[in-house]
C-alpha positions as a Markdown table, in Angstrom:
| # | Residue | x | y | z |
|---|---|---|---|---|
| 1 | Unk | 98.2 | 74.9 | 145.0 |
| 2 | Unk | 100.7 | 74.6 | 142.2 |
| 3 | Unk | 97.8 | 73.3 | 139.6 |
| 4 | Unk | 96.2 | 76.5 | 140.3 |
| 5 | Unk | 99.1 | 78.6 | 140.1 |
| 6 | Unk | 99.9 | 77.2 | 137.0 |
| 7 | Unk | 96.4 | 77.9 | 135.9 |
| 8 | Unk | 96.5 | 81.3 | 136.8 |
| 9 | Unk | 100.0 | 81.9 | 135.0 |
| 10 | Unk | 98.1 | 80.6 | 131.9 |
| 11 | Unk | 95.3 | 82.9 | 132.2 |
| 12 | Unk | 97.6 | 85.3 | 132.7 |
| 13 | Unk | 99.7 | 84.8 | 129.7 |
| 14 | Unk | 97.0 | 84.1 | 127.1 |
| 15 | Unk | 95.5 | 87.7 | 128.2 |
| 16 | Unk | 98.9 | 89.4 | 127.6 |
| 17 | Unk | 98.7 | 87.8 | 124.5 |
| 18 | Unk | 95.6 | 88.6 | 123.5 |
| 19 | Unk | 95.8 | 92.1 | 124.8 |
| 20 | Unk | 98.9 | 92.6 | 122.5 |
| 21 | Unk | 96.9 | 91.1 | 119.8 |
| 22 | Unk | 94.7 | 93.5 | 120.1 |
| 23 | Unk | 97.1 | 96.3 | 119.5 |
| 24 | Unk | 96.8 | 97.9 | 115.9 |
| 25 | Unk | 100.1 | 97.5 | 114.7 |
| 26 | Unk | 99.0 | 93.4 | 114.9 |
| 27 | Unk | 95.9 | 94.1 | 112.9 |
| 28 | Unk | 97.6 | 96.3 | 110.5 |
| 29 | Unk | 100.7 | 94.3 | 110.1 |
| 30 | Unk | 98.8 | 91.1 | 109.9 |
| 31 | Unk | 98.0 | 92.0 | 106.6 |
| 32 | Unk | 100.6 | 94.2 | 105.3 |
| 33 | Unk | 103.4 | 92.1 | 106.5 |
| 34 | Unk | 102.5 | 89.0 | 107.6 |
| 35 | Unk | 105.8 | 87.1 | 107.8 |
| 36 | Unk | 107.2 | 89.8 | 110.3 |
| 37 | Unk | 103.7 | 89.0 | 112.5 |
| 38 | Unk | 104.2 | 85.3 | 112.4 |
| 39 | Unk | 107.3 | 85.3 | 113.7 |
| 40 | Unk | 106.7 | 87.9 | 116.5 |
| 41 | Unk | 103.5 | 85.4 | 117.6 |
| 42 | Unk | 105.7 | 82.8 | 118.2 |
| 43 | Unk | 108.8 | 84.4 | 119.9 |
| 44 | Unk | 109.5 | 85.1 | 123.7 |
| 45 | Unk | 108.3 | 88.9 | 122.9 |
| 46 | Unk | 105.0 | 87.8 | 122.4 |
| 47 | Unk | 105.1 | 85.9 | 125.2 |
| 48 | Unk | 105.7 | 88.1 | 127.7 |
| 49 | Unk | 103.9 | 90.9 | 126.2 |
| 50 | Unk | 106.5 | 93.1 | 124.7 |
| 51 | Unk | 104.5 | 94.1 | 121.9 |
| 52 | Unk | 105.4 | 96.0 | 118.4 |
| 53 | Unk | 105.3 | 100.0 | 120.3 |
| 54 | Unk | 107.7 | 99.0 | 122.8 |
| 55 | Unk | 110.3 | 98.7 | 120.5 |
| 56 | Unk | 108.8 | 100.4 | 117.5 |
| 57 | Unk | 107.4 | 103.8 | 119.5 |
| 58 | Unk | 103.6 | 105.0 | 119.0 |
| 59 | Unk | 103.9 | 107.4 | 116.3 |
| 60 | Unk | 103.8 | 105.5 | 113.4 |
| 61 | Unk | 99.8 | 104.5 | 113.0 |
| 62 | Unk | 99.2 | 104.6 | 109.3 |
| 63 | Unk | 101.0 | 104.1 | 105.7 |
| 64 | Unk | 101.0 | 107.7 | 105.5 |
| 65 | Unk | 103.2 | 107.5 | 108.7 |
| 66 | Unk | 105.7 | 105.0 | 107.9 |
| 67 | Unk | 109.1 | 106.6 | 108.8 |
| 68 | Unk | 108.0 | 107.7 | 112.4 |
| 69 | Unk | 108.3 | 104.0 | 113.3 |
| 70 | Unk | 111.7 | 104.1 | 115.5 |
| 71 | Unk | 114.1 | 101.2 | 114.7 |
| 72 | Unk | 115.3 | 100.0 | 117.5 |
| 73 | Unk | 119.4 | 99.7 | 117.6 |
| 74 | Unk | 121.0 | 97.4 | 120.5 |
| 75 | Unk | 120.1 | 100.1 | 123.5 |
| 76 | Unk | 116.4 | 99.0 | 123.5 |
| 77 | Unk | 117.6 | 95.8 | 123.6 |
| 78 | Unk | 119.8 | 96.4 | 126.5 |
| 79 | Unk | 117.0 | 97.3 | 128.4 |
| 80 | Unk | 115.8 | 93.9 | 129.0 |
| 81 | Unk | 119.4 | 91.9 | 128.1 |
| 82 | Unk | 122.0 | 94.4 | 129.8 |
| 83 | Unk | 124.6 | 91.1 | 130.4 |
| 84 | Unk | 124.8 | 89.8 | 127.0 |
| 85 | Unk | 124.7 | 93.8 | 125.4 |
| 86 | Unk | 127.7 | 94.4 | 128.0 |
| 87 | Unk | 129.9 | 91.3 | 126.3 |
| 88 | Unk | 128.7 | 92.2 | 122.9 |
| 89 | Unk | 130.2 | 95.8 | 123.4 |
| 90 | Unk | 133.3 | 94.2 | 124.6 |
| 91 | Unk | 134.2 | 91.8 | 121.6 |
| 92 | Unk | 134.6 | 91.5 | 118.2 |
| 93 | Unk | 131.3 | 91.6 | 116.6 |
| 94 | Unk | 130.9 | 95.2 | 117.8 |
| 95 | Unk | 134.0 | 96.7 | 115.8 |
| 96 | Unk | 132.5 | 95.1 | 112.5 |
| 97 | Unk | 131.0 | 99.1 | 111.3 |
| 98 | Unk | 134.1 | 101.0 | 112.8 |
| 99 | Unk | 136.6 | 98.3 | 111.0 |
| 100 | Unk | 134.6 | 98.4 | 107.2 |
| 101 | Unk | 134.7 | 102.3 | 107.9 |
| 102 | Unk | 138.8 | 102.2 | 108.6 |
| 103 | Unk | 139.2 | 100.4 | 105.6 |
| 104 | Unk | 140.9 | 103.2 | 102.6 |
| 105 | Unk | 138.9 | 100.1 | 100.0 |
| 106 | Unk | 135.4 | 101.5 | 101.6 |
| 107 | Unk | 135.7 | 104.7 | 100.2 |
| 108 | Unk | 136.3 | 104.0 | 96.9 |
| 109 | Unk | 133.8 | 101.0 | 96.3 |
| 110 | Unk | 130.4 | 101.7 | 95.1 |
| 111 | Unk | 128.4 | 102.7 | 98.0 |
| 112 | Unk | 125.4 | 100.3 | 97.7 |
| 113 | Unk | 128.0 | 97.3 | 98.1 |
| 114 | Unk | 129.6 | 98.8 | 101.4 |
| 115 | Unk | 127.4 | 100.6 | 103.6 |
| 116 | Unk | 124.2 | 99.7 | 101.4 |
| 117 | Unk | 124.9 | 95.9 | 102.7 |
| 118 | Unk | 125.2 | 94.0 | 99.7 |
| 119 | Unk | 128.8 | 93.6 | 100.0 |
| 120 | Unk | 130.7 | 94.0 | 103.0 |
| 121 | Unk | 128.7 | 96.1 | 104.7 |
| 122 | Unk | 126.0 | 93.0 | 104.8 |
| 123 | Unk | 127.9 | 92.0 | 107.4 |
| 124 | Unk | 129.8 | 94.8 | 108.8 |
| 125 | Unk | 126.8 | 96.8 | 109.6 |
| 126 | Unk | 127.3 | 94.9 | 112.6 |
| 127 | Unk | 128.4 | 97.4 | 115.8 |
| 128 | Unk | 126.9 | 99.8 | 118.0 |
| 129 | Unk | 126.9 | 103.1 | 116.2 |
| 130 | Unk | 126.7 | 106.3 | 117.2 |
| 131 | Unk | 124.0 | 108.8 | 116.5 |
| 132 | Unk | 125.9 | 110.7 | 113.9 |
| 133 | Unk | 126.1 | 107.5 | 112.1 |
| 134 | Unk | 123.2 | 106.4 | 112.8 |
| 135 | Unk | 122.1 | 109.8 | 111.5 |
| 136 | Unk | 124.5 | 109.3 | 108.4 |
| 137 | Unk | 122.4 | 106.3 | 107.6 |
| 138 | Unk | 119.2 | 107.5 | 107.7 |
| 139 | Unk | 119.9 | 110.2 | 105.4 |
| 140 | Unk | 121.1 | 108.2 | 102.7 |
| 141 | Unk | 118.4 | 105.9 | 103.1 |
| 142 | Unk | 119.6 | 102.8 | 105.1 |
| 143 | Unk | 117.1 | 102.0 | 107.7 |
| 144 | Unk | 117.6 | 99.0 | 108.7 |
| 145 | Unk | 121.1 | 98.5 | 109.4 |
| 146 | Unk | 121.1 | 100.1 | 113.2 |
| 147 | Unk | 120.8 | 96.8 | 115.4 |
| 148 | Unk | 123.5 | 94.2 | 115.7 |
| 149 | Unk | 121.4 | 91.8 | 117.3 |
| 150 | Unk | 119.2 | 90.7 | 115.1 |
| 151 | Unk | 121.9 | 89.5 | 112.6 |
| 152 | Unk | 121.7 | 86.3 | 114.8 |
| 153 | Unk | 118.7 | 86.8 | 116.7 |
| 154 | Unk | 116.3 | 87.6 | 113.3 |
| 155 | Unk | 113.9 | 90.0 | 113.6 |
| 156 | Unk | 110.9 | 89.4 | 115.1 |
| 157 | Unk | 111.3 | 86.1 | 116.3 |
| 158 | Unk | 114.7 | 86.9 | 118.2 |
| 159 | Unk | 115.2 | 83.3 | 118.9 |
| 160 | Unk | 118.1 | 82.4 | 121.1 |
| 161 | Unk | 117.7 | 78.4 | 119.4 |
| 162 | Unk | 117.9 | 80.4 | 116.4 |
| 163 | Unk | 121.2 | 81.8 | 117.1 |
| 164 | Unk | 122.3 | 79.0 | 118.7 |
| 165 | Unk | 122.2 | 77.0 | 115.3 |
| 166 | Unk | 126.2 | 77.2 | 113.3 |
| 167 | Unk | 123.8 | 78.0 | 110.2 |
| 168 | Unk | 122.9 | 81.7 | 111.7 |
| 169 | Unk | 126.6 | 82.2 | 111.4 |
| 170 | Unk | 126.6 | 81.0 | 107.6 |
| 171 | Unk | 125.9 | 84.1 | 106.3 |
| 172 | Unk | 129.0 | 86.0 | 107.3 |
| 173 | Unk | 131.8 | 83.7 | 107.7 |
| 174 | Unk | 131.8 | 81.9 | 104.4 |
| 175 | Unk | 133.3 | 82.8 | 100.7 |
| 176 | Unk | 136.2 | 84.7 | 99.4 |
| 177 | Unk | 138.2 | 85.6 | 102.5 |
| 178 | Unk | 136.9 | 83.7 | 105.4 |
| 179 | Unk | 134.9 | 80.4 | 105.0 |
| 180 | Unk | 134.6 | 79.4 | 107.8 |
| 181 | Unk | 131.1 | 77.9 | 107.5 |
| 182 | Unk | 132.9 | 75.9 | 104.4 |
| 183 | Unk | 135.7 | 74.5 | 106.7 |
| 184 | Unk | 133.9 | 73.6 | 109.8 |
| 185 | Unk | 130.5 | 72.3 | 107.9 |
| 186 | Unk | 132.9 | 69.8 | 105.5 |
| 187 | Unk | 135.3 | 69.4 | 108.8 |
| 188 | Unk | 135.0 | 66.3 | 111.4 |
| 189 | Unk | 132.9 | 68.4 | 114.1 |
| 190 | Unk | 130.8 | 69.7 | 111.4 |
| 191 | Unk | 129.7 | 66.4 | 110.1 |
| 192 | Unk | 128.8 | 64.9 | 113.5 |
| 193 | Unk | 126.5 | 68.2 | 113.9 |
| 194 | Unk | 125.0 | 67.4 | 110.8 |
| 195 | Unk | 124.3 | 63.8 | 112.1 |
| 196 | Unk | 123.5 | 64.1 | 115.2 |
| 197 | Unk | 121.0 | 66.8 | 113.9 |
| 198 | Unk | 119.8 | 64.1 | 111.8 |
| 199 | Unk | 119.4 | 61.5 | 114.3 |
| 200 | Unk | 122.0 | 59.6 | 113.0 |
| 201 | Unk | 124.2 | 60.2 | 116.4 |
| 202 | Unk | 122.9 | 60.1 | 120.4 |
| 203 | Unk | 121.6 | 63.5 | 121.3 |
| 204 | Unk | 124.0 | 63.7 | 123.7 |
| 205 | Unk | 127.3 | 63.2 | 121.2 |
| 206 | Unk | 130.4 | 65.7 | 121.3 |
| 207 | Unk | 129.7 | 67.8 | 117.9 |
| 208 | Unk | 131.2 | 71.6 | 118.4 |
| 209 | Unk | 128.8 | 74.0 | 117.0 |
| 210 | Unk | 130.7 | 77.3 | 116.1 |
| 211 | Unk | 129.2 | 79.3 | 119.1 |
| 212 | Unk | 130.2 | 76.4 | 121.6 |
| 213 | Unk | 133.9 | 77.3 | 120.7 |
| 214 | Unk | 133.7 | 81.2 | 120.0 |
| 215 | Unk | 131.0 | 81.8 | 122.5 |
| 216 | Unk | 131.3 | 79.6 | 124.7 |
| 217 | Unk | 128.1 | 79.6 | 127.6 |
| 218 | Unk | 126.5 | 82.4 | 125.2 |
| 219 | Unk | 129.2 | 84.9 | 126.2 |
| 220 | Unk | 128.9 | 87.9 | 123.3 |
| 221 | Unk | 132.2 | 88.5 | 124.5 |
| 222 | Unk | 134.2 | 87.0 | 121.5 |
| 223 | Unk | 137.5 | 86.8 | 120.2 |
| 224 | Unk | 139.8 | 84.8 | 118.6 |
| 225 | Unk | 143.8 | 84.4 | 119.3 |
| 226 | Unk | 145.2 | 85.3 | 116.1 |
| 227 | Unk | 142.5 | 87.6 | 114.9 |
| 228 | Unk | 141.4 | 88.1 | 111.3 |
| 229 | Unk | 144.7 | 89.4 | 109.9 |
| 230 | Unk | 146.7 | 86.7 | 111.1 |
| 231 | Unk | 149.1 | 89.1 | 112.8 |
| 232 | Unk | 150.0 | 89.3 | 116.1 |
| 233 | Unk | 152.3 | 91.6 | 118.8 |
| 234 | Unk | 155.4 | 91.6 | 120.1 |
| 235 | Unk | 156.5 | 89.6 | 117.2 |
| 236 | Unk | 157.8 | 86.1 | 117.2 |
| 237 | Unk | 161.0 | 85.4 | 118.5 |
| 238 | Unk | 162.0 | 83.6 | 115.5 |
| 239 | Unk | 164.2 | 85.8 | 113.4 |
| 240 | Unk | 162.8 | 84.7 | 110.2 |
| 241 | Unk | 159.5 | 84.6 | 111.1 |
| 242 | Unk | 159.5 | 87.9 | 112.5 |
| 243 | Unk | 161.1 | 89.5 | 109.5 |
| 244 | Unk | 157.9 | 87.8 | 107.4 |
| 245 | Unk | 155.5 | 89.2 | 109.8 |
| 246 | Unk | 157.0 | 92.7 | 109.3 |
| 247 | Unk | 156.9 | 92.6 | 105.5 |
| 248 | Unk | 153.3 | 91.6 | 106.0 |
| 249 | Unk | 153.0 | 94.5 | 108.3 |
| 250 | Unk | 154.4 | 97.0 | 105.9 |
| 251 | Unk | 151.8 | 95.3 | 103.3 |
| 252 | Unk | 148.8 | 96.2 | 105.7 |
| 253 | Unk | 150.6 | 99.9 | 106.1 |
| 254 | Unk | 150.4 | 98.9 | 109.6 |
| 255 | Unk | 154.3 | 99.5 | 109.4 |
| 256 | Unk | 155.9 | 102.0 | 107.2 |
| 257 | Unk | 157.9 | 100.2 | 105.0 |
| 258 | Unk | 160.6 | 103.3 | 104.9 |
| 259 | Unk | 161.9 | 103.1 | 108.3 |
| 260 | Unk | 159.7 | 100.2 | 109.5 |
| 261 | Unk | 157.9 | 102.9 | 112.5 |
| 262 | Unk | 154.2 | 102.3 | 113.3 |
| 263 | Unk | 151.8 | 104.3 | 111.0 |
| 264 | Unk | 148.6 | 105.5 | 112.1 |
| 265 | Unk | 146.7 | 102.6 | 110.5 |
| 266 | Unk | 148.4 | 100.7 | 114.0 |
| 267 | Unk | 146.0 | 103.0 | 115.7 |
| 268 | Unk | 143.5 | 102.2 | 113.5 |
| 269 | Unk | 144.2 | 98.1 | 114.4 |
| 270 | Unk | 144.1 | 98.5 | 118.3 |
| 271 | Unk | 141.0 | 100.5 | 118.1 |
| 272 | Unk | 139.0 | 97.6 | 116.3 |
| 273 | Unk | 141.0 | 95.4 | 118.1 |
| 274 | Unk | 142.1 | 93.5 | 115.2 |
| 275 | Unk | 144.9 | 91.9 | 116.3 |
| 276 | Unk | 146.4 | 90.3 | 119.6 |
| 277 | Unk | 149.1 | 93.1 | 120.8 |
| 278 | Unk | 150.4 | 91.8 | 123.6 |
| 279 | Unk | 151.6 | 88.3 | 124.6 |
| 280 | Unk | 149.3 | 88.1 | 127.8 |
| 281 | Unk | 146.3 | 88.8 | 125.2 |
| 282 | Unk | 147.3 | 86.2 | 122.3 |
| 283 | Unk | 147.7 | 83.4 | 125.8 |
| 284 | Unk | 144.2 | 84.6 | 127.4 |
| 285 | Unk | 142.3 | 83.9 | 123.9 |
| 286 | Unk | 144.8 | 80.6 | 123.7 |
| 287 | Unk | 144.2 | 79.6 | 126.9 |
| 288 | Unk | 140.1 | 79.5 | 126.4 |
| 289 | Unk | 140.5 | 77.6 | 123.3 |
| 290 | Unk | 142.3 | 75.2 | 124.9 |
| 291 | Unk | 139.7 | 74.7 | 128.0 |
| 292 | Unk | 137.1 | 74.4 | 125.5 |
| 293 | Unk | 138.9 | 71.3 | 123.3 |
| 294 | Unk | 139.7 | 70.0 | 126.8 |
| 295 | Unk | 135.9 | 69.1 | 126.9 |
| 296 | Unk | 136.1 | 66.5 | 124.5 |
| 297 | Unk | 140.0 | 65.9 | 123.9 |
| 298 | Unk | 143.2 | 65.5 | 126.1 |
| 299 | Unk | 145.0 | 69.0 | 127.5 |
| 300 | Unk | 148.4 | 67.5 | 125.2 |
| 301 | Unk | 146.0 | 66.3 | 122.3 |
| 302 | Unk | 144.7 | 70.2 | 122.1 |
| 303 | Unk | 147.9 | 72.0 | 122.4 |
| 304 | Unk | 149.7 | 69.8 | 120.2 |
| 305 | Unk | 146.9 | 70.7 | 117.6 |
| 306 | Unk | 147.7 | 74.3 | 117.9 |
| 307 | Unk | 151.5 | 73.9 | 117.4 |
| 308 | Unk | 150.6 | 72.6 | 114.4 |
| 309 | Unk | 148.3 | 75.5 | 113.6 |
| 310 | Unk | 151.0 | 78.1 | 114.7 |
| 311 | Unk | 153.7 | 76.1 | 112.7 |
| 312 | Unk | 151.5 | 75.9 | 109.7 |
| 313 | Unk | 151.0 | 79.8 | 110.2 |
| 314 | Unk | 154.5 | 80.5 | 110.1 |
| 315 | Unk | 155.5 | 78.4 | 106.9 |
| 316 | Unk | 152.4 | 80.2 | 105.3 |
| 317 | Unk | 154.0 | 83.4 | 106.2 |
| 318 | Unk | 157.6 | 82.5 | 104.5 |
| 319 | Unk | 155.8 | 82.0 | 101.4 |
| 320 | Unk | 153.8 | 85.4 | 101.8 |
| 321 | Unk | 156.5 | 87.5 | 102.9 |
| 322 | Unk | 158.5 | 86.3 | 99.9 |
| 323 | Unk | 156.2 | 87.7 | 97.2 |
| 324 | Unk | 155.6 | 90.4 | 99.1 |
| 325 | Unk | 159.2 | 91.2 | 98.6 |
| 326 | Unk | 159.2 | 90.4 | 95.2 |
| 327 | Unk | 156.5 | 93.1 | 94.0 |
| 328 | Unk | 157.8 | 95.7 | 96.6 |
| 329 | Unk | 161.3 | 95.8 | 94.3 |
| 330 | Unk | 158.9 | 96.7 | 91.5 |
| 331 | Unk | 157.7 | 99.7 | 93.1 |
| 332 | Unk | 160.9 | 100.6 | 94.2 |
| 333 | Unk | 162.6 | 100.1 | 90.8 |
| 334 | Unk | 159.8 | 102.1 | 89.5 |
| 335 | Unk | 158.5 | 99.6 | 87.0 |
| 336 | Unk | 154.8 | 99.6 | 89.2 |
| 337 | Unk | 153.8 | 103.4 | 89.7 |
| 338 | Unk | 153.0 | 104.6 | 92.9 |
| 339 | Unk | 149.1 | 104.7 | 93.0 |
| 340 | Unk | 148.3 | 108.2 | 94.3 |
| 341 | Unk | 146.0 | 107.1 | 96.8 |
| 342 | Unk | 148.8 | 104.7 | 98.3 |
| 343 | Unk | 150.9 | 106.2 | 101.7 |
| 344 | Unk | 153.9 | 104.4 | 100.0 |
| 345 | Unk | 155.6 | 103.2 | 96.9 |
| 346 | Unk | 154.6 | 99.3 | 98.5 |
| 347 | Unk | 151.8 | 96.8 | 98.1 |
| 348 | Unk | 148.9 | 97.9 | 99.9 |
| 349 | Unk | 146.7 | 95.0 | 101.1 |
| 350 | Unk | 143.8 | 97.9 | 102.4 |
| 351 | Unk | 142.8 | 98.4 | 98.7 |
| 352 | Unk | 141.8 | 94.5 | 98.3 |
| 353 | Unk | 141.8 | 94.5 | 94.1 |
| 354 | Unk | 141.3 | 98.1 | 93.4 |
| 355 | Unk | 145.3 | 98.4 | 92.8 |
| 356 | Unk | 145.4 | 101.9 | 91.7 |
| 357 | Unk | 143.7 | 103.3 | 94.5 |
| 358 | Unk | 140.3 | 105.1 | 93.5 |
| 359 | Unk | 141.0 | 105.0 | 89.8 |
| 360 | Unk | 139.3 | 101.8 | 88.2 |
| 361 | Unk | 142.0 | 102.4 | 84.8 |
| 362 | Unk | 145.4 | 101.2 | 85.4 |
| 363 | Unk | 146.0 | 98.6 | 88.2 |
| 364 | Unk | 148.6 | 96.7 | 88.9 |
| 365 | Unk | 147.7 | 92.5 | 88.0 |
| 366 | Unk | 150.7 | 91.3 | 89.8 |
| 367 | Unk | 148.9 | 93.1 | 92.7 |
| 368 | Unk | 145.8 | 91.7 | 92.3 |
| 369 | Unk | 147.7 | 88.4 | 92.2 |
| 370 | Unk | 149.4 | 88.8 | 95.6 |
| 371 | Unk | 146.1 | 90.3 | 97.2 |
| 372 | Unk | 144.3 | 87.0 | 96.6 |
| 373 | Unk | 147.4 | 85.2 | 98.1 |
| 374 | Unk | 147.4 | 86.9 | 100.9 |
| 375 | Unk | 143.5 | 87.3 | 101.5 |
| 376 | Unk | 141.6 | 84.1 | 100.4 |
| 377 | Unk | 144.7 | 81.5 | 100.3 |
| 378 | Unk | 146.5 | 82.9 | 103.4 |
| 379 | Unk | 143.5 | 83.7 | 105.1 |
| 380 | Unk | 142.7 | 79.7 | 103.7 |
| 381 | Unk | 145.5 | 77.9 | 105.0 |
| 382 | Unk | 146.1 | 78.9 | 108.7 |
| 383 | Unk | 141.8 | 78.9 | 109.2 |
| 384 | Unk | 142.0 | 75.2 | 107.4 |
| 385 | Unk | 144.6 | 74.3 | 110.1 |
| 386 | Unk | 142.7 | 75.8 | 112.8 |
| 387 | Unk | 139.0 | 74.2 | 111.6 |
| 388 | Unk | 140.6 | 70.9 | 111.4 |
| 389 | Unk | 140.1 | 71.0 | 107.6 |
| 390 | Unk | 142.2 | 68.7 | 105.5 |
| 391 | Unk | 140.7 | 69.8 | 101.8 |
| 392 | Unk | 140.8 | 73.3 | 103.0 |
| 393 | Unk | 144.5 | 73.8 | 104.8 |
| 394 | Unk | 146.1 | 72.5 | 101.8 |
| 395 | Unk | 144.8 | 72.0 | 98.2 |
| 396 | Unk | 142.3 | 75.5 | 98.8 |
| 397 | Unk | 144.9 | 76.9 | 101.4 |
| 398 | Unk | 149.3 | 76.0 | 100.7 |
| 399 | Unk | 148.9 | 74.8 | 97.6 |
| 400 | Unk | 147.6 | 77.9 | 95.6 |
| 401 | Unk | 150.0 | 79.8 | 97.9 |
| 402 | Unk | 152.6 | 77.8 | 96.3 |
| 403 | Unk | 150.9 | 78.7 | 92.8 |
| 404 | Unk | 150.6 | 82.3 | 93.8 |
| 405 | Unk | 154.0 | 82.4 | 94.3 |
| 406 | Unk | 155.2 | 80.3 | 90.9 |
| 407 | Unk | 152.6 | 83.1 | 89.0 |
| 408 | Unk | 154.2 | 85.8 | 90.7 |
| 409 | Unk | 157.3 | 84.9 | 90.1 |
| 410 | Unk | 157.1 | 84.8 | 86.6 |
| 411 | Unk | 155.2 | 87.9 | 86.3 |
| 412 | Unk | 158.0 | 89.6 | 87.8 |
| 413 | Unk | 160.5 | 88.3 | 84.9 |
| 414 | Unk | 158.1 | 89.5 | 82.4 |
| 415 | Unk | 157.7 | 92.1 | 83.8 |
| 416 | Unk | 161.3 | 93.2 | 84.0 |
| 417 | Unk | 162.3 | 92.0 | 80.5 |
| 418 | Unk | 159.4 | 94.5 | 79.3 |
| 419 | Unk | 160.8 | 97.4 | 81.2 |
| 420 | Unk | 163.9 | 96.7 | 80.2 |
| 421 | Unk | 163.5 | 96.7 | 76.6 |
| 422 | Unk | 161.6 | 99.7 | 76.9 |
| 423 | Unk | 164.3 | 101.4 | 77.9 |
């Protein structure tokens, strides 16, 4: 009975096939984009006879016809995956759009690089959208930015082993500000991937892939403790350690660095959920991280690691805050201008390099100097710490903050031996 159940189910799938096969968009598509056909062949689609109108719509049936093929965003893929769209819309990957479109640095960058997706928005088209912006898109052009899912799960294939692999991650968390793929691919658990990918190591050896620690079980759901920014609420308890996280504050215009109140860019931070902002959310993320060490490592080992990693955050931070400092009493003596575009006579990390605000004449270098402290060797040596990356933590990471500083410093004397001659 079960061979000829079995045979039936084969029958039954090599007709779907076939009968999808038959569609036109297949024999159209076959030749016009071939690549795109390929991989739908072999995915789980094709398989179970979703074929290209379900997700595509009928109306598009020629080359004249083109743009009345629909592009389907993450709500046609909820149809048939409503558990993992439900975590995705509950964690990180979904505030990528809203967060690129908070940034003041968005508006004033060429378009092509943001929301074109050459630069950030490459990555950051990632979110569901609604249908203004989705609108918004389409009438500047941008088709194909309105479906998160298939930055991991590439279209047509949608292959969960695909995603699955730390190399679909590569193409978003690497370079300037995060590289993340450079720490864990060069780091310990990176190399026994690589081997046991190899067959240098038993299939069954320890070797953490990124998704087995940040989405864990496949949950979409994901989230780190410390965020991107590196800033968390209520503040330490430390005195000096808090008053370093409130000058970084102030240099993310999260705080106003006049009377140190919340500005609305704090609104701005819970709604993307950037940071951790409350104690019981900073210990849930912990608290994860920890089960998922305690796989491989001892409960002590793994929490012993992360003092470390919250140690090495908070040394980072003294050196940060410190320059900060130093290139706020600029502004305030009036030797740096106030950008017009800036909320405050302050560094303003939201700009990235543009340190004059919209106009491309005229920024500050001392600026630019403290940017790339704070945004690639920061960023560098708390994510070294935490990716178990010696070459990363320090000689990429602590030690060009300890440059950064020296250069900064210096700056500063030159720069106030200038002003003061002129004058």
């Amino acid at each position: 009975m079960n061979r000829v159940l079995g045979l039936l189910l084969g029958v039954l799938l090599v007709t779907v096939v076939a009968w999808a096969e038959d569609e036109s968009c297949v024999v159209c598509h076959d030749e016009s984009t071939p690549g795109q056909v390929a991989d739908w062949r072999v995915s789980a689609h094709a398989e179970n006879g979703i074929s290209c109108s379900d997700c595509h719509g009928s109306e598009h049936n020629s080359k004249e016809d083109v743009t009345k093929a629909a592009f389907p965003d993450e709500r046609v893929c909820e149809q048939c995956h409503e558990e993992q769209f439900a975590q995705f819309s509950k964690g990180k990957h979904n505030h990528g759009w809203t967060s690129l479109n908070a940034m003041p640095i968005t508006h004033v960058e060429p378009d092509e690089l943001m929301e074109g997706g050459r630069g950030c928005g490459g990555c950051h088209n990632m979110g569901i959208k609604t249908d203004e912006q989705k609108a918004e898109q389409l009438a500047k052009g941008y088709r194909y930015q309105n479906n998160s899912c298939d930055e991991c799960h590439t279209r047509h294939s949608f292959s969960k082993k695909e995603a699955k692999d730390p190399r679909a991650c590569q193409q978003c968390h690497m370079g300037y500000d995060h590289p993340q793929w450079e720490m864990w691919s060069s780091s310990k658990h990176g190399s026994r991937w690589m081997a046991r990918n190899n067959g240098n190591l038993p299939e069954g050896a320890p070797a953490p892939t990124c998704q087995e620690c940040h989405m864990t079980d496949g949950d979409h759901n994901n989230h780190t403790a410390w965020g991107f920014l590196g800033v968390r609420l209520p503040l330490p308890e430390d005195p000096q350690w808090k008053a370093d996280q409130i000058t970084i504050l102030m240099a993310l215009g999260v705080l106003n660095p006049e009377t140190g109140e919340p500005t609305a860019r704090l609104d701005a931070v819970k709604a993307v959920d950037l940071a951790r902002l409350t104690k019981e959310d900073f210990d849930r993320e912990r608290e994860k991280m920890v089960a998922n060490c305690t796989k491989c490592h001892s409960e002590s080992y793994a929490r012993f690691q992360f003092m470390m990693g919250d140690q090495m955050m908070q040394k980072a931070d003294v050196l940060m805050a410190k320059a900060i400092r130093i290139v706020a009493a600029l502004y305030k003596d009036g030797i740096i201008p106030k950008p017009d575009d800036y909320a405050f006579a302050y560094p303003d990390f939201l700009y990235f390099m543009r340190t004059n605000g919209a106009k491309i004449d005229g920024m500050s270098h001392i600026d630019q100097v403290l940017f790339e402290m704070y945004m690639k060797h920061r960023m560098r040596t708390y994510q070294g710490q935490f990716h178990f990356n010696p070459d990363y933590a320090y000689w990429y990471g602590w030690a060009m903050m300890t440059k950064a500083l020296g250069k900064i410093e210096e700056l500063d004397h030159v720069m106030r031996a200038t002003h003061a001659k002129a004058h």
